[in-house]
C-alpha positions as CSV (number, residue, x, y, z in Angstrom):
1,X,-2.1,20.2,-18.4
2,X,-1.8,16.3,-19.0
3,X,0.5,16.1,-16.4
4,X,-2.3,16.8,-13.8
5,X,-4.6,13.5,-14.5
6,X,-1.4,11.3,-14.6
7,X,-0.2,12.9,-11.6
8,X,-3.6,12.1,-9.8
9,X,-3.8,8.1,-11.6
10,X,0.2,7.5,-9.8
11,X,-1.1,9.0,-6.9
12,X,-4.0,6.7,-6.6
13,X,-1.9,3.7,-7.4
14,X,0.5,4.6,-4.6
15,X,-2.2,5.0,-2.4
16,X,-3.8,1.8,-3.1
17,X,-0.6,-0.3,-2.9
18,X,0.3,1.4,0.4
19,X,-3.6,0.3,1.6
20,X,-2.6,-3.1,0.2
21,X,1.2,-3.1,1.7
22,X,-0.9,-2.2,5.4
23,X,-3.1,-5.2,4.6
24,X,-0.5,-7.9,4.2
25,X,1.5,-6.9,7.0
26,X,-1.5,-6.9,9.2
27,X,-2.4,-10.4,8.4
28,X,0.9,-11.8,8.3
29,X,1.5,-10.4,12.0
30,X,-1.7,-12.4,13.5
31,X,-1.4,-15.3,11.2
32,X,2.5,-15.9,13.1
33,X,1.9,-19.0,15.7
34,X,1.8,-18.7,18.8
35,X,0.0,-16.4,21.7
36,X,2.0,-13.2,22.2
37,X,-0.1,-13.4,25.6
38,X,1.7,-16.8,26.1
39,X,4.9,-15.4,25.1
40,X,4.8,-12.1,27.6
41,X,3.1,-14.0,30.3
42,X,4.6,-17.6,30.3
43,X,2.2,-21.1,29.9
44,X,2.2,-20.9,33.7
45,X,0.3,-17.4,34.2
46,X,-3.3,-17.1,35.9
47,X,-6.7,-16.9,33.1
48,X,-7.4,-13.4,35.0
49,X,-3.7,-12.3,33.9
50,X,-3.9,-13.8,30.2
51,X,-7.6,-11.8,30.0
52,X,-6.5,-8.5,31.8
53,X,-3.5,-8.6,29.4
54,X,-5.3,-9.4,26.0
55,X,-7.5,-6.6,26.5
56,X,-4.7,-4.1,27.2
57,X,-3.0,-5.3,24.4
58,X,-6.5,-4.6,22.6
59,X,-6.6,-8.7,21.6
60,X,-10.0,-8.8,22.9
61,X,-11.8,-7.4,20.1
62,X,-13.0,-8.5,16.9
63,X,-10.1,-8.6,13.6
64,X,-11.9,-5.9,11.6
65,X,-11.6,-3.4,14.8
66,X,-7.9,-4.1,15.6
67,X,-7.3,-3.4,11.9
68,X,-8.7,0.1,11.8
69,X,-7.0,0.6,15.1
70,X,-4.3,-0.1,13.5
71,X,-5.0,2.0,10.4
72,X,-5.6,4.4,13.0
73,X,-2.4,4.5,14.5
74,X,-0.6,4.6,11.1
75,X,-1.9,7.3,9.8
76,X,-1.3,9.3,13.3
77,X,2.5,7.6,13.4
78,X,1.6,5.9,16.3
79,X,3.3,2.9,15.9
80,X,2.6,1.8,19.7
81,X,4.7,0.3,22.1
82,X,7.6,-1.5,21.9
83,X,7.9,-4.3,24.1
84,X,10.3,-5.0,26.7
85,X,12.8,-7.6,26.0
């Protein structure tokens, strides 16, 4: 029966260092330079196009709610898009 409370306490750790792995890669993706609105659009594009674009891409909204959208998507393995090249 010990192997029960160390099977929950590895658990937990996994859990938190997956929570912690989402975190960092999160970050790291909006801390890269650069507007990806810039990059899809070009320096050249119209203000109506940059805005009508962020807020399809969901850029419009506060940090803290893209985050859980993202947490969102993760745990439905919804990855979203990929972008055309």
């Amino acid at each position: 029966m010990a192997m029960l409370p160390l099977a929950a306490a590895r658990l937990s750790a996994a859990l938190l260092v997956m929570l912690g792995a989402c975190v960092l890669v999160f970050l790291l993706i909006h801390l890269v330079p650069g507007d990806p609105v810039d990059v899809m659009l070009g320096e050249t594009a119209h203000a109506a196009d940059r805005e009508a674009l962020r807020a399809a891409l969901g850029l419009d909204v506060p940090l803290w709610q893209q985050y859980l959208a993202y947490l969102k998507g993760l745990a439905q393995l919804d990855l979203g898009e990929s972008l055309p090249q």
